[in-house]
C-alpha positions as CSV (number, residue, x, y, z in Angstrom):
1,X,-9.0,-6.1,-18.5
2,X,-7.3,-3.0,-19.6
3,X,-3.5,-3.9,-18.3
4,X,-0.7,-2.8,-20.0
5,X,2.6,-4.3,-18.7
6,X,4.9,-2.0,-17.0
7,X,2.2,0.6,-17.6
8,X,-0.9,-0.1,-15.3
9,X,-2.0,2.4,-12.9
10,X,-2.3,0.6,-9.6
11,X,-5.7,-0.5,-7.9
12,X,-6.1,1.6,-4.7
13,X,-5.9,-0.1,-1.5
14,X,-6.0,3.4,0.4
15,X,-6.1,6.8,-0.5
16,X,-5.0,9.3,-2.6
17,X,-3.4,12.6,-1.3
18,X,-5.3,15.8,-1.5
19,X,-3.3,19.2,-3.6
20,X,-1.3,20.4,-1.4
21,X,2.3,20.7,0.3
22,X,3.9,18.3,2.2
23,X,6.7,17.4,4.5
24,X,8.9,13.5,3.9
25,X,10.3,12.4,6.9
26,X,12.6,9.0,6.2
27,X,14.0,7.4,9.4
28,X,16.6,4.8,9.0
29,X,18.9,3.7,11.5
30,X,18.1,6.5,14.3
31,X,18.9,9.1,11.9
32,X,15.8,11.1,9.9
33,X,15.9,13.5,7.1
34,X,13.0,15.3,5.5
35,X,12.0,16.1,2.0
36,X,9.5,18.8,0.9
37,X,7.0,17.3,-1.7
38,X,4.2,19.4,-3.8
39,X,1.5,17.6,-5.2
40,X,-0.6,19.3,-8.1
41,X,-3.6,18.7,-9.6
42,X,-3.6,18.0,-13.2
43,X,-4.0,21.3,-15.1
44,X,-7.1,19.1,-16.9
45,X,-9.4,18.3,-13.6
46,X,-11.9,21.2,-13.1
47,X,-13.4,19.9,-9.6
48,X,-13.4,22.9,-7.4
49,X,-11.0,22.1,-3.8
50,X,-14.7,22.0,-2.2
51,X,-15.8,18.9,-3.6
52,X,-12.6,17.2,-3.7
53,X,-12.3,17.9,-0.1
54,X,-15.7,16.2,0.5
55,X,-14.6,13.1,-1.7
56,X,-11.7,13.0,0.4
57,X,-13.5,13.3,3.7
58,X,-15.6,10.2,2.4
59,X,-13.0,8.0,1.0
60,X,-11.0,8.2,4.6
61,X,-13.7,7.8,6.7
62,X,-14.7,4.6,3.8
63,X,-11.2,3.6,5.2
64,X,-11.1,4.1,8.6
65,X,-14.3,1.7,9.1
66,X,-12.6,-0.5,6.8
67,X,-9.4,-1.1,8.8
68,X,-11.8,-1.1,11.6
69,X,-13.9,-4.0,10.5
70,X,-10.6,-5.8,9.7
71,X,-9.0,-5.0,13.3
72,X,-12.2,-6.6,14.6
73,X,-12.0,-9.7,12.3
74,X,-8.3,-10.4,13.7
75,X,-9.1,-10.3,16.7
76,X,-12.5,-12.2,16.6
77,X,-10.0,-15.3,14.6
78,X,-8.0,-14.7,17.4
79,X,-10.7,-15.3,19.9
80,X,-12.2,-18.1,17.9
81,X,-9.0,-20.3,17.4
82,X,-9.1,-20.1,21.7
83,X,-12.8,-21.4,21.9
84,X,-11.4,-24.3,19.3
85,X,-8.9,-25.1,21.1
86,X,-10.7,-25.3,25.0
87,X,-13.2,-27.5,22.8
88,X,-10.8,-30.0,22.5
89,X,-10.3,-30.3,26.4
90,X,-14.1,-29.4,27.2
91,X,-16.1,-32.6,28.2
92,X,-19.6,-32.6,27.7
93,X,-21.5,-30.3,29.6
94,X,-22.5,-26.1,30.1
95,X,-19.2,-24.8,29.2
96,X,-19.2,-27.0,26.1
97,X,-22.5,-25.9,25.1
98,X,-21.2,-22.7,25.8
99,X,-18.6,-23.0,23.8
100,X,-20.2,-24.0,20.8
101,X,-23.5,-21.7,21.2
102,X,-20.3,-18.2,21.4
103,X,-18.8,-19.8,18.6
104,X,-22.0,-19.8,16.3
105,X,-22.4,-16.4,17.3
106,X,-18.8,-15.1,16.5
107,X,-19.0,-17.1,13.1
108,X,-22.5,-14.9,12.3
109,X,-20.0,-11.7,13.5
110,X,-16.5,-12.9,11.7
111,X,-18.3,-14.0,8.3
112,X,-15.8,-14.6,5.2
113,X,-14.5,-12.7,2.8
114,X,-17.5,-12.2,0.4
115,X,-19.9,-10.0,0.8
116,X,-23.7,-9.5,0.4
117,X,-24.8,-5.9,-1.4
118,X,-28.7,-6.3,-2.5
119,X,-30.7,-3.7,-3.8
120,X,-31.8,-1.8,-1.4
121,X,-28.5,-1.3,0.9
122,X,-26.9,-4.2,3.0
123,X,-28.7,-7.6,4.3
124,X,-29.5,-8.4,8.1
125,X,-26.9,-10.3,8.0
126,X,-23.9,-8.3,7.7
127,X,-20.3,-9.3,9.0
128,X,-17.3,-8.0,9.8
129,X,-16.1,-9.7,6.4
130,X,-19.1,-8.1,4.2
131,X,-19.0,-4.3,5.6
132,X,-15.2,-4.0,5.2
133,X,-15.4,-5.5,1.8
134,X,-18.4,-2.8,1.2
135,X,-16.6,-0.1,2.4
136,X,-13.5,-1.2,0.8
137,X,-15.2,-1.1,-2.8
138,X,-17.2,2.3,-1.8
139,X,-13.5,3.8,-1.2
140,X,-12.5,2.8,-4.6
141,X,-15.7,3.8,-5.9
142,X,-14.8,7.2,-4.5
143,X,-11.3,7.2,-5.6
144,X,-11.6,6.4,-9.2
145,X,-12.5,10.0,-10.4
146,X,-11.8,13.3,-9.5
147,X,-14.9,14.8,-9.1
148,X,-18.2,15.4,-6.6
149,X,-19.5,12.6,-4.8
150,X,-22.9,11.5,-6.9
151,X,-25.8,11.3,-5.0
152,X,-26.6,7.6,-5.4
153,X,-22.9,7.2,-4.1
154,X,-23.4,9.5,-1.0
155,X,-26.4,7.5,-0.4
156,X,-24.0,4.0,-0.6
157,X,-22.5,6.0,2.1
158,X,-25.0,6.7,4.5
159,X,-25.9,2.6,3.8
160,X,-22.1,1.9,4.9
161,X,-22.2,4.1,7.8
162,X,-24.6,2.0,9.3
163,X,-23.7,-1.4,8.4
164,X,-20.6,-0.5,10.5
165,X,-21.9,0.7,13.5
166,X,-24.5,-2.2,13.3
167,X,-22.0,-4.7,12.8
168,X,-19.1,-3.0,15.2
169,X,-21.9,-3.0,18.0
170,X,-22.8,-6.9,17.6
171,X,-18.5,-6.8,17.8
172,X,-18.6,-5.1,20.8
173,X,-21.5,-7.1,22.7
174,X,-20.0,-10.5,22.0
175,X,-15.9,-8.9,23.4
176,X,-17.5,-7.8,26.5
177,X,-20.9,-9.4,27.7
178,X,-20.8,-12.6,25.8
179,X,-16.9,-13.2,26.4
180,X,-18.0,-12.3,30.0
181,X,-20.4,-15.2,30.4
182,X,-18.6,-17.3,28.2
183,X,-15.5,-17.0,30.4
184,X,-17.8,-17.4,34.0
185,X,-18.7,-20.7,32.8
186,X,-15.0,-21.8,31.8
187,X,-13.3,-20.5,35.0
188,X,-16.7,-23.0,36.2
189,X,-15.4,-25.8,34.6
190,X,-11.7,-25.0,35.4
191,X,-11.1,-24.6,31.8
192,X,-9.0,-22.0,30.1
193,X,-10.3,-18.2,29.9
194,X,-10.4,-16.5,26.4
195,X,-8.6,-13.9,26.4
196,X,-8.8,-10.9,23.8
197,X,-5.4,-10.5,22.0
């Protein structure tokens, strides 16, 4: 570890801003004020705009499925600290075996905070966890030079591009058909509904 104290450039946890001019609105208290800011490239980078456009384009949309994938995994905690708790009224029966069988499925979905990158691009069993992690480390990946996208990176990509749609489709099945039937067979049993929050 490289840190110097008091002198340690910090990890990104979003992105850098492109060259450029740009407005500071503070609000406080009902009242705003505005502050025009210029940021310049250091004299020393010699990336043309184009690529650093492109590297910005990637990082943000890196991001963007990244606080997508966490938006998802709040919600699906959400939805699973519900099923836990209409467990504990549930007697035996189809709405407790439905209860546990959506539960196995949204713990398959929610996944924990490590992540699985083999060679070859992600497993076939990617979470909502994993790809955010992924895309996370891609963003930083992109962010910690200024300079063109490599190839092997645009490739990473392409490989996190699809992860998240994969993974934010399985999301979407289980909020809408899977809640669906889950909740039929609650309302059934005169048990409480989930309810996405």
């Amino acid at each position: 570890m490289a840190a110097i104290y008091r002198n340690t450039g910090p990890s990104p946890t979003s992105l850098w801003a492109m060259p450029g001019a740009y407005t500071l609105k503070l609000t406080v208290g009902g009242k705003s004020s505005t502050q025009p800011l210029t940021v310049k490239m250091d004299p020393r980078v010699t990336t043309s705009p184009a690529d650093l456009l492109q590297q910005f384009k990637l990082s943000k949309e890196m991001f963007d499925g990244m606080a997508d994938a966490g938006a998802a995994g709040q919600q699906l905690r959400s939805i699973r600290a519900q099923v836990k708790s209409i467990q504990e009224k549930a007697a035996q029966g189809p709405a407790a075996d439905a209860l546990a069988s959506f539960d196995k499925k949204a713990g398959t979905i929610q996944g924990s905070s490590s992540f699985n990158f083999r060679r070859g691009g992600f497993g076939a069993q990617d979470t909502l966890a994993g790809v955010g992690g992924m895309l996370g480390m891609l963003m930083r990946a992109l962010q910690a030079a200024d300079v063109a996208p490599t190839t092997q990176m645009l490739a990473a990509v392409g490989d996190g591009r699809k992860a998240l749609e994969t993974i934010m489709g399985r999301w979407t099945v289980l909020k809408t058909q899977d809640l669906a039937g889950l909740n039929a067979q609650l309302k059934e049993a005169n048990l409480p509904l989930v309810e996405i929050k």
